[in-house]
C-alpha positions in Angstrom: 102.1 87.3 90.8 101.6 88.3 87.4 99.1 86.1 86.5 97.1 86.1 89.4 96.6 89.9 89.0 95.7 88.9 85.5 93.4 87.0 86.2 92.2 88.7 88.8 91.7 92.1 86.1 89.6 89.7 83.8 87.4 88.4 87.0 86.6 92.4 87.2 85.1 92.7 83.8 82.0 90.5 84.4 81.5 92.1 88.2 81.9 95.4 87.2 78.8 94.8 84.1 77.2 93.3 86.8 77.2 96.2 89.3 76.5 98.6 86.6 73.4 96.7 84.9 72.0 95.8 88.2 71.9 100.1 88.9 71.3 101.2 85.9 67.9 99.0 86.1 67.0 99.7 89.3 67.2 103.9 88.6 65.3 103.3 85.5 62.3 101.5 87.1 61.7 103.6 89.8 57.9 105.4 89.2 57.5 108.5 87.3 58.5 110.7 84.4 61.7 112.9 85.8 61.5 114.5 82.4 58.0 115.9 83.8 58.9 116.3 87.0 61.4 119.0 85.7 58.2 121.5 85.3 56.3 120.7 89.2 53.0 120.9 89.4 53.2 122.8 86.0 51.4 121.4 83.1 54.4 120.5 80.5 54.0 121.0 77.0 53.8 117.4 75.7 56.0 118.4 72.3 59.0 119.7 74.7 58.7 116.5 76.9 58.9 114.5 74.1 61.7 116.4 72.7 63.6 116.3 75.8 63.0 112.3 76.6 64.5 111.9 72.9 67.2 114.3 73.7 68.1 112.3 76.5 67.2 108.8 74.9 64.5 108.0 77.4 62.4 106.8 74.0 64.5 103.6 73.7 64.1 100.6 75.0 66.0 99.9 78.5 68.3 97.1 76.9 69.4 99.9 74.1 69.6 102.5 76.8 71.8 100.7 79.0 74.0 99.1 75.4 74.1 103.1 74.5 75.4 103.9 78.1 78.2 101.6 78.1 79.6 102.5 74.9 79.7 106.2 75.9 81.6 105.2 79.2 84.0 103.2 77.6 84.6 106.6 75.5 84.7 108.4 78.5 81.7 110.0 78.0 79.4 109.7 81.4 76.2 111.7 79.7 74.8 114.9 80.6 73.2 116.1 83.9 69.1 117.8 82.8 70.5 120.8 83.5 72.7 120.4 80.5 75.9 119.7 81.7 78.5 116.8 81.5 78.5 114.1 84.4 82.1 114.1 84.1 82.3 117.5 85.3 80.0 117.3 88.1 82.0 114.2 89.2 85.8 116.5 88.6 84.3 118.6 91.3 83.1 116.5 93.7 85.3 113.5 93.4 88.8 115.3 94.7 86.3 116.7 97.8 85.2 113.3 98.9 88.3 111.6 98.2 90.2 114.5 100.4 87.5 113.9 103.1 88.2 109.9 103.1 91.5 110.2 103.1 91.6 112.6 106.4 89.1 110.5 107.6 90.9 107.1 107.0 94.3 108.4 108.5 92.2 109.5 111.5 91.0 105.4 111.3 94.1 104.2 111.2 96.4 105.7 113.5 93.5 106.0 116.3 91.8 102.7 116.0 94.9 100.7 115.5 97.1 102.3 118.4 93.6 102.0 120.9 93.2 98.8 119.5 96.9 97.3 120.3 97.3 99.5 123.2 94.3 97.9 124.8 94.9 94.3 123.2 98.6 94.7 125.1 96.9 95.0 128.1 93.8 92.3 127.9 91.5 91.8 130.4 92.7 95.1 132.3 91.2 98.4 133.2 92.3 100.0 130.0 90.8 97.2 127.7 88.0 97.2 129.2 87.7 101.1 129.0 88.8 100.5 125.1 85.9 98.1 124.7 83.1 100.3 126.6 83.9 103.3 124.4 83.9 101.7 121.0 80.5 99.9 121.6 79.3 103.5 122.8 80.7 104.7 119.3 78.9 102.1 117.4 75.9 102.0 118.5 75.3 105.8 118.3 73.6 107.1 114.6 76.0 108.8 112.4 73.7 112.4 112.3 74.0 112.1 116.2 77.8 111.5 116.5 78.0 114.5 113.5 75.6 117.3 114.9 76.8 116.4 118.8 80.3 116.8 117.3 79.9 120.3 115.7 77.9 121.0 118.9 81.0 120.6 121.1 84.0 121.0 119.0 82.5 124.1 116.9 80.0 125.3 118.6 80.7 125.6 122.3 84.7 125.1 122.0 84.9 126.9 118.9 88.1 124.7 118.0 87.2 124.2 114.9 84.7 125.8 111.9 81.1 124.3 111.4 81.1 124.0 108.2 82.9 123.5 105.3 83.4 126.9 103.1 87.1 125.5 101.5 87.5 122.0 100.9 91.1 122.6 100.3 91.6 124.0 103.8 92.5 120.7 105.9 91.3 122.0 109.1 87.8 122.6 107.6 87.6 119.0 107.2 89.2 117.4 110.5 85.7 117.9 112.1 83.8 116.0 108.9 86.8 113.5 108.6 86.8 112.8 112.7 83.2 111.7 112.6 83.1 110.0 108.7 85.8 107.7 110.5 84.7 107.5 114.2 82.3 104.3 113.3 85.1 102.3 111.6 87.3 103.6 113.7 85.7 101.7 116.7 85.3 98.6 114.4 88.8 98.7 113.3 89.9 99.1 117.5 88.0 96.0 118.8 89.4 93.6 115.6 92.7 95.1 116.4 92.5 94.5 120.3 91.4 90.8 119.3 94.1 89.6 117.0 96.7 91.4 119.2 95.1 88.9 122.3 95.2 86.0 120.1 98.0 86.3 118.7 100.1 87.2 122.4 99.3 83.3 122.7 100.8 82.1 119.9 104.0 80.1 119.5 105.8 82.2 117.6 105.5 85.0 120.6 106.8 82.3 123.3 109.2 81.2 120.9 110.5 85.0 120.1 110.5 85.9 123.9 112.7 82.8 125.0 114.8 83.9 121.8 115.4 87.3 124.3 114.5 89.5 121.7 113.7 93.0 122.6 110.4 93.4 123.4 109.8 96.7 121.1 110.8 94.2 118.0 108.8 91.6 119.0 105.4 94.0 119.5 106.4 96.0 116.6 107.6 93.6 113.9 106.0 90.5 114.6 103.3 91.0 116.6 101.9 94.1 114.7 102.8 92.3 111.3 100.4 89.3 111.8 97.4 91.0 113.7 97.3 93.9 110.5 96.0 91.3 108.0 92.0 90.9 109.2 92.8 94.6 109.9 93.9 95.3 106.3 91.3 93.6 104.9 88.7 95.6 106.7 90.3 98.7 105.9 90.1 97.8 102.1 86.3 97.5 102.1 85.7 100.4 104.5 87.1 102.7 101.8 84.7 102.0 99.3 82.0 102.8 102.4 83.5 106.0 103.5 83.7 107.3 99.9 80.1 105.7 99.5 79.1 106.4 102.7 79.4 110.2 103.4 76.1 111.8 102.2 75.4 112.3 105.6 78.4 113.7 107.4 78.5 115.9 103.9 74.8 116.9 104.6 76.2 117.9 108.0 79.2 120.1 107.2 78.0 121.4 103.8 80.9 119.6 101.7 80.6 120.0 98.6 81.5 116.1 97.5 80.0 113.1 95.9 77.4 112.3 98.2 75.6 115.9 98.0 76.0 115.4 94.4 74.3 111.6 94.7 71.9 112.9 97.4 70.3 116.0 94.7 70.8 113.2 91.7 68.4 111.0 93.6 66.3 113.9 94.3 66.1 115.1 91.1 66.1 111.5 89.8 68.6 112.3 87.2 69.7 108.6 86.5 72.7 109.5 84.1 74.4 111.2 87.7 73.5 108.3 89.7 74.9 105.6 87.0 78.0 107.6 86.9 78.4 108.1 91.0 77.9 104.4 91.5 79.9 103.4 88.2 83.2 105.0 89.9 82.5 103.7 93.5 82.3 100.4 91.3 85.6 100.7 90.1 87.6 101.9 93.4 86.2 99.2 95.3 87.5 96.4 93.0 91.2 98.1 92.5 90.7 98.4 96.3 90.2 94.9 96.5 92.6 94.0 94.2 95.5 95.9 96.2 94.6 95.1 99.9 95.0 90.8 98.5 98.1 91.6 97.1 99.1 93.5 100.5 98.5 90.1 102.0 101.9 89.2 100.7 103.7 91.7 102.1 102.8 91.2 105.1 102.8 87.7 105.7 105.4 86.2 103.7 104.1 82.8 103.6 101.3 83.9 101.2 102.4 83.4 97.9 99.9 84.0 94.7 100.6 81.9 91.5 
């Protein structure tokens, strides 16, 4: 085990200069100046442009830019925002936000989409799978701004159950109504792959084989049934937390949070590459320690996996 997660740390290193190179181009190549874009339609004064591309090292040459970068992240050093201040502390502000939002968000995923999921996978070909089915295509085929303003429409609006907005990121109930509709798509993706590998696995041996046994049913649902239909289910659920961290500049355009997509969504407005590098940089890194944990997860839950 301890080599493969070795290895598996060293297989990180050329992805993860990969990732970052591949942004760090494609932010620097977009058209214009941002340095001039700072003034509008004001005429800038050439020696203060100058001075500020230099300031900011927009003078070199992208290969030294990008060699410059990565020597300052691997000091800890993410760069500093137009306005002046550090990256790092634009990301301390925004990062806890988003990461409180996915969490809510991914609880909400789990417990709802697995329990619809096995409940309706228990009961294939019925009424209630069927019903289970119908409502998650319904989900997924409906835009996230819709589910999000149709949401605060009902729940906030004409209910009043909850608060429209987010004024306290803290507060957990500010962020059920954000978190209930960040997770409502992979919810529904995480119920039908749920439903399936309960059906197809109700047909395998090892379910005959543990019902002639006379085991209690609850054990056989809940240990070995539930055990092998998680791992397509955990393996989805390790990518999707990279997208919901990713993923929510639009439910946090809806609810006014205060996270790391409003931060990306003015960075790309403002074209302030150093912001965007950074953002993407630390989705970059959770999404291969992500990956990293869900394979070793694997393991525990199906004993026969062994890593060498």
């Amino acid at each position: 085990m301890g080599r493969y997660v070795a290895r598996r740390l060293l297989q990180m290193i050329p992805v993860f200069i990969g990732t970052t190179l591949l942004i760090f181009l494609m932010v620097h190549v977009l058209p214009g100046d941002p340095i001039r874009a700072m003034w509008g339609e004001k005429a800038a004064d050439p020696a203060q442009v100058a001075s500020l591309r230099h300031e900011f090292g927009l003078d070199q040459s992208l290969p030294k830019q990008y060699l410059d970068y990565m020597v300052d992240l691997f000091q800890g050093n993410f760069g500093k925002t137009f306005g002046g201040r550090p990256v790092s502390e634009e990301m301390s502000m925004a990062f806890p936000v988003t990461l409180r939002l996915a969490a809510v968000a991914l609880t909400i995923e789990i417990i709802v989409g697995i329990g619809l999921g096995a409940w309706a996978g228990l009961r294939a070909g019925r009424a209630a799978d069927t019903g289970v089915l119908i409502f998650t295509l319904i989900v997924i085929s409906m835009p996230v701004f819709v589910l999000g303003y149709l949401a605060r429409f009902i729940f906030a609006d004409e209910l009043g159950w909850l608060p429209p907005n987010v004024q306290d990121s803290m507060n957990l109930q500010q962020l059920l109504l954000p978190g209930f509709v960040l997770a409502m798509l992979s919810m529904a993706y995480v119920a039908r792959l749920t439903r399936t590998t309960f059906a197809e696995n109700l047909r395998a041996d090892y379910m005959r084989t543990a019902l002639a046994k006379g085991l209690p049913r609850r054990r056989i649902v809940g240990v070995h049934l539930l055990r092998n239909s998680l791992i397509p289910v955990v393996t989805f659920l390790g990518t999707d937390v990279g997208a919901l961290v990713g993923g929510a500049v639009v439910t946090e355009g809806i609810f006014n949070v205060q996270g790391v997509g409003n931060l990306l969504f003015k960075a790309l407005g403002q074209r302030e590459g150093t912001t965007i590098v950074g953002v993407v940089t630390i989705f970059v890194l959770v999404i291969l320690l992500i990956n990293l944990l869900v394979d070793l997860l694997y393991a525990v839950l199906d004993p026969r996996i062994r890593y060498a």
